[in-house]
Backbone as ProteinMPNN parsed JSONL, in Angstrom:
{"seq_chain_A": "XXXXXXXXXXXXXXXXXXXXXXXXXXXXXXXXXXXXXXXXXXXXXXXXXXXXXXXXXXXXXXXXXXXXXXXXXXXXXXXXXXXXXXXXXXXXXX", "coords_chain_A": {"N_chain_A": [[2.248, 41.596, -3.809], [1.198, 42.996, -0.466], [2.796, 44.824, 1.32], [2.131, 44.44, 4.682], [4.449, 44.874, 6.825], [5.417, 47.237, 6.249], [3.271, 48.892, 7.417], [1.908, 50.988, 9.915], [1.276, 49.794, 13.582], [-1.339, 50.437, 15.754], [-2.62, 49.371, 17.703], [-2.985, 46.144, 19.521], [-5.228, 43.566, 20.425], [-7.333, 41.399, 21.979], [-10.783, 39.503, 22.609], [-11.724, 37.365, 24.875], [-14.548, 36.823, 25.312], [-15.908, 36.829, 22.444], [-13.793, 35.875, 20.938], [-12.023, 36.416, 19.16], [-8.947, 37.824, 18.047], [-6.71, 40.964, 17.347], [-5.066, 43.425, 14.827], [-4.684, 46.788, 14.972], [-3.891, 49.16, 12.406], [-1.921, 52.218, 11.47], [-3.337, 53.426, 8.832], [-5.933, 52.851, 9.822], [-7.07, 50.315, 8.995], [-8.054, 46.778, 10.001], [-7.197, 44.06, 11.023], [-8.343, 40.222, 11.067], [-8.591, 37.356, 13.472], [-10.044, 34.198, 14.535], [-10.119, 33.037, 18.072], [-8.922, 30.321, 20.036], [-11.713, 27.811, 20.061], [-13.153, 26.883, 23.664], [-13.283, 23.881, 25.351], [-15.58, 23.355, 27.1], [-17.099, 25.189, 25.734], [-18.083, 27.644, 26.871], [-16.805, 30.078, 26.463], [-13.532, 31.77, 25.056], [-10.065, 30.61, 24.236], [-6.921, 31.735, 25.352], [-5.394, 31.02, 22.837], [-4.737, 30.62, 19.57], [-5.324, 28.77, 16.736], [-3.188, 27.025, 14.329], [-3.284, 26.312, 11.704], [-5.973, 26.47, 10.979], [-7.371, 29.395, 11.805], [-9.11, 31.202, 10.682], [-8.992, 33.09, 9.373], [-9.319, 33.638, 6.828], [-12.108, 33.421, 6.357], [-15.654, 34.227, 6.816], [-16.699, 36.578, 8.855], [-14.256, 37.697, 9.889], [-12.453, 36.633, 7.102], [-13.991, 38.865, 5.423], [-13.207, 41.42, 6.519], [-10.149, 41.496, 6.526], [-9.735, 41.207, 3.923], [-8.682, 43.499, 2.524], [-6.131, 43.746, 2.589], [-5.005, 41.374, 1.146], [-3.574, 41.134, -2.223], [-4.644, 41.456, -5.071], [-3.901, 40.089, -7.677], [-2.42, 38.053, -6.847], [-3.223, 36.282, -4.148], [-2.402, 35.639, -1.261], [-3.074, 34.368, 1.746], [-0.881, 33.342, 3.777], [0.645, 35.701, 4.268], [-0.8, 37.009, 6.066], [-1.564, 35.975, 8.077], [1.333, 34.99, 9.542], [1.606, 37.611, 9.922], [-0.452, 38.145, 12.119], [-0.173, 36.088, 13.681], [2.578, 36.386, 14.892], [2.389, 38.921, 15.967], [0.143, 38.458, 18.219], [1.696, 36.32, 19.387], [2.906, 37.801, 21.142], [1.206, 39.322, 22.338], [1.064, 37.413, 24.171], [-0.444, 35.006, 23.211], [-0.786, 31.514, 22.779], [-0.223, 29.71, 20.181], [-1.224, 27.319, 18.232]], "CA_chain_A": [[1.773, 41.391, -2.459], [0.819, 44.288, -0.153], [3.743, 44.42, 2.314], [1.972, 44.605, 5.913], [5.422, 45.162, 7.796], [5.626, 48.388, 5.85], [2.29, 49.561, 7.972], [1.984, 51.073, 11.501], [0.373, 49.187, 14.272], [-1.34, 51.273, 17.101], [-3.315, 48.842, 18.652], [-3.241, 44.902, 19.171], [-5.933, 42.877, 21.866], [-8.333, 40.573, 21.83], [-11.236, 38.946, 23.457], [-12.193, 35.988, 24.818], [-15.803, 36.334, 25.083], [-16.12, 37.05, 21.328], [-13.4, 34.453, 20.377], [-11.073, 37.413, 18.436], [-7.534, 38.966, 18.059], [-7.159, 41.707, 16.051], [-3.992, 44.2, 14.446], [-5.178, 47.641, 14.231], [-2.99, 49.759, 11.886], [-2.847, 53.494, 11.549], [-4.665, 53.779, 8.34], [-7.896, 52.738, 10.356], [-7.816, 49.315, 8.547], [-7.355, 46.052, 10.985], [-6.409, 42.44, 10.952], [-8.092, 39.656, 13.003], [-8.51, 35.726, 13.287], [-10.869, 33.432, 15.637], [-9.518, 32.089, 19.273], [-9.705, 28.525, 20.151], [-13.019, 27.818, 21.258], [-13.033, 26.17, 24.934], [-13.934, 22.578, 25.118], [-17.153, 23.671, 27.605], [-18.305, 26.137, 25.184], [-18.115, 28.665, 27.774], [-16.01, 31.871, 25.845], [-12.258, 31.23, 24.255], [-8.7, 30.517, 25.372], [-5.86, 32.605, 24.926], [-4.834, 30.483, 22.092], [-5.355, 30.38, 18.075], [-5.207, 27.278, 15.657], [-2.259, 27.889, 13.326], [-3.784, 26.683, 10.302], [-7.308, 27.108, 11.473], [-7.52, 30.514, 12.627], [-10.956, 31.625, 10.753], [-9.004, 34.687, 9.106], [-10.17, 33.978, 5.487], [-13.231, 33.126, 6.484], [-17.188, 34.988, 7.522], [-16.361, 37.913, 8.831], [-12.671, 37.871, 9.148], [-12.473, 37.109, 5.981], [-14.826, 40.263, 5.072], [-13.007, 42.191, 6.992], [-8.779, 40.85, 5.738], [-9.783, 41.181, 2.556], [-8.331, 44.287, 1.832], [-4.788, 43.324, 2.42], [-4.939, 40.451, -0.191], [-2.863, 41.272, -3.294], [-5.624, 41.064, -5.847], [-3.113, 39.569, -8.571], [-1.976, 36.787, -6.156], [-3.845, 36.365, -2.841], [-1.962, 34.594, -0.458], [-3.426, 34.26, 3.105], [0.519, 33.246, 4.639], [1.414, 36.536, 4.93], [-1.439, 37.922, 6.997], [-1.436, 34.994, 8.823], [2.166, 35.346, 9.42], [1.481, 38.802, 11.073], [-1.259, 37.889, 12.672], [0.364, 34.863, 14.747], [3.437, 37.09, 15.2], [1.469, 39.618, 16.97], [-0.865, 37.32, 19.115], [2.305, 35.836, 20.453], [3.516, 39.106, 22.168], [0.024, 39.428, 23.909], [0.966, 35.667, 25.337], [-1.223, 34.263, 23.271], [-0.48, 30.337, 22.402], [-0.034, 29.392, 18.399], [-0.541, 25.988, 17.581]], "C_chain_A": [[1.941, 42.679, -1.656], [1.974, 44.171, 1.149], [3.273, 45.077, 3.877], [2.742, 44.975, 6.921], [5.891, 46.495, 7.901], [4.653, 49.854, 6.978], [2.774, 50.07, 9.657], [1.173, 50.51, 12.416], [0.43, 50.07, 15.321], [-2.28, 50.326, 18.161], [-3.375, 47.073, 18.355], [-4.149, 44.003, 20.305], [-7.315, 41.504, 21.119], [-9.213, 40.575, 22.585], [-11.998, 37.708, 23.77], [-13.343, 35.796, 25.03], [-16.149, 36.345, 23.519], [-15.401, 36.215, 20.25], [-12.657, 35.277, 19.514], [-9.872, 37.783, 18.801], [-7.673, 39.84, 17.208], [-5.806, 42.892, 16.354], [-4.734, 45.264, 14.074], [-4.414, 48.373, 13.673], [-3.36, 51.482, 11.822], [-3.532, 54.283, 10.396], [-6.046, 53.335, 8.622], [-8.293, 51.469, 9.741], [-7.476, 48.027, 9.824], [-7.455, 44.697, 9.783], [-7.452, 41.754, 12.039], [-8.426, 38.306, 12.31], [-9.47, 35.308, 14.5], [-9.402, 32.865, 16.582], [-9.794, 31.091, 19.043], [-10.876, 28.891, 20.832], [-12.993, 26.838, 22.93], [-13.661, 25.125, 25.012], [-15.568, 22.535, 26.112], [-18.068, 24.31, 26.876], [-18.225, 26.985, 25.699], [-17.209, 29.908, 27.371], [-14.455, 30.78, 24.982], [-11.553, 30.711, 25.054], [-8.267, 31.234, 24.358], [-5.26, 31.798, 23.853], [-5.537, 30.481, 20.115], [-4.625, 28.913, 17.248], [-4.614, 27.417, 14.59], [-3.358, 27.938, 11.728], [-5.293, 26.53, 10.172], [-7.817, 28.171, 12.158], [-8.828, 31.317, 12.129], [-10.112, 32.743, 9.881], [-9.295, 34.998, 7.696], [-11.532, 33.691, 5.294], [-14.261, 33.817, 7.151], [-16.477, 36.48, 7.814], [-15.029, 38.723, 9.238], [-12.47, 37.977, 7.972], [-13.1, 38.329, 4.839], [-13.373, 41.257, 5.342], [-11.227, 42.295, 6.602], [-8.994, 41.108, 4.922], [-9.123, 42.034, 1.679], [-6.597, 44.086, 1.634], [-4.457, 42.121, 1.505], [-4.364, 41.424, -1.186], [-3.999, 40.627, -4.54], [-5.222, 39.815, -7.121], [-2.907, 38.228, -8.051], [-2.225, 36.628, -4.841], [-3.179, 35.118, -2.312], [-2.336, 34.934, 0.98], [-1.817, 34.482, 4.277], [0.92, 34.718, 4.936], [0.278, 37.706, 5.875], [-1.574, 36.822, 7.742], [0.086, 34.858, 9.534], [1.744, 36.8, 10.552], [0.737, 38.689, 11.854], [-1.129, 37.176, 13.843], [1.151, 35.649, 15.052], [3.171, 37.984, 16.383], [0.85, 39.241, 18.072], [0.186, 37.072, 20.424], [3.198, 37.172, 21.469], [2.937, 39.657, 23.184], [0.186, 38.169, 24.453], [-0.37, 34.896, 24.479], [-0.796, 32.991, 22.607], [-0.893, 30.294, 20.846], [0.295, 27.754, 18.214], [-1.163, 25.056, 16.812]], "O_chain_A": [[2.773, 43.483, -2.076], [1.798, 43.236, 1.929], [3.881, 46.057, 4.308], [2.196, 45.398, 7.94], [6.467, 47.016, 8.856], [4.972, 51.015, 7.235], [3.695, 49.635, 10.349], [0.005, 50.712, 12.086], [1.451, 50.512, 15.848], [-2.541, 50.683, 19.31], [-3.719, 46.643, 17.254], [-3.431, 43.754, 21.273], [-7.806, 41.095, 20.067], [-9.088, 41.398, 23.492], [-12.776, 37.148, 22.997], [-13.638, 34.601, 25.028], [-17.03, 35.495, 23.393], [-15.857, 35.87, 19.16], [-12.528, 34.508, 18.562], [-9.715, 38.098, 19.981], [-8.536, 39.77, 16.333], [-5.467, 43.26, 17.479], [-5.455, 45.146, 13.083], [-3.639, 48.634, 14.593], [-4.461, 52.002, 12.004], [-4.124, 55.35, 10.561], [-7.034, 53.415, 7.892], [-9.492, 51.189, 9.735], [-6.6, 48.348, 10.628], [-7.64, 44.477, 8.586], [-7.631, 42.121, 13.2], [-8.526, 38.088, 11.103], [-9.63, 36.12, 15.411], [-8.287, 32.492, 16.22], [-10.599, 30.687, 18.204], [-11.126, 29.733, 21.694], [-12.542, 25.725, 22.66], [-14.849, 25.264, 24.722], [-16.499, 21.787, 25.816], [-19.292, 24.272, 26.999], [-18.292, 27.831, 24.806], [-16.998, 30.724, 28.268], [-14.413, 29.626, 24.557], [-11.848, 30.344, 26.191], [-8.657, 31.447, 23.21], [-4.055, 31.965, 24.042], [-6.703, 30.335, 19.747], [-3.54, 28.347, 17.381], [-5.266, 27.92, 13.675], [-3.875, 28.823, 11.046], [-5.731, 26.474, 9.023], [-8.645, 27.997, 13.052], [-9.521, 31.967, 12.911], [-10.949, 33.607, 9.621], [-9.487, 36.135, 7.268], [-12.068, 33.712, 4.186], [-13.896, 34.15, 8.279], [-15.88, 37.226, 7.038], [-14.764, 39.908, 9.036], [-12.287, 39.088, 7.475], [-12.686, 38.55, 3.701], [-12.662, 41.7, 4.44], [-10.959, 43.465, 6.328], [-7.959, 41.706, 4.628], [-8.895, 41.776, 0.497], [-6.002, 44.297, 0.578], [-3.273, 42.112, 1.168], [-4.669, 42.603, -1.002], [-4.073, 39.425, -4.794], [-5.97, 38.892, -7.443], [-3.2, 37.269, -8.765], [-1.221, 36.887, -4.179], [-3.299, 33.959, -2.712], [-1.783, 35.95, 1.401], [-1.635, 35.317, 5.163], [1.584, 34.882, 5.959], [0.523, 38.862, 6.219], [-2.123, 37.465, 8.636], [-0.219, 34.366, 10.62], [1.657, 36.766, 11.779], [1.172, 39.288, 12.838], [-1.748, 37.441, 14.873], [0.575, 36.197, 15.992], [3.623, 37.829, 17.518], [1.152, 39.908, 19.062], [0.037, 37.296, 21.625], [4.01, 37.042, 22.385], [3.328, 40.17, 24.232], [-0.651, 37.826, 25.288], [-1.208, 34.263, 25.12], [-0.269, 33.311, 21.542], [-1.896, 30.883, 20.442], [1.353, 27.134, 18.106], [-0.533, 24.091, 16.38]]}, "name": "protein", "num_of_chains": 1, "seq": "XXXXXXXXXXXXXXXXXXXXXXXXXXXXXXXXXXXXXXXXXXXXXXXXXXXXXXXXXXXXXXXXXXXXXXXXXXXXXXXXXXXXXXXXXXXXXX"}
């Protein structure tokens, strides 16, 4: 497994018209997961869906992919950093 804690993070934000968070590290690769969507439809909330967060999936999952451990791909530990992170910008995990 590719140990993510080992990396440097220079940038972490989101946004809520686009419905994203995202870990950028400083080899130039990132991290990100879907917001909740807002029950109007109308953009996100500051919040992600623990075990629905979108991050192995469309174009998260494109984009995560490289941090997978080819041998043994486990999602938990970018998920795991991912929520970790989030909650330091205030954003709700649940």
């Amino acid at each position: 497994m590719k140990n993510l804690n080992e990396l440097k993070i220079v940038n972490t934000d989101f946004d809520l018209d686009t419905g994203f968070f995202w870990i950028e590290f400083e080899n130039g690769k990132s991290l990100q997961c879907c917001l909740k969507l807002r029950k109007d439809l109308k953009g996100y909330k500051k919040e992600i869906v623990k075990n629905d967060n979108g991050s192995c999936e469309g174009l998260s999952g494109d984009n995560n992919d490289w941090a997978l451990d080819e041998e043994n791909p486990d999602w938990a530990n970018i998920n795991d950093l991912l929520h970790r992170e989030a909650r330091k910008l205030g954003i709700k995990i649940n």
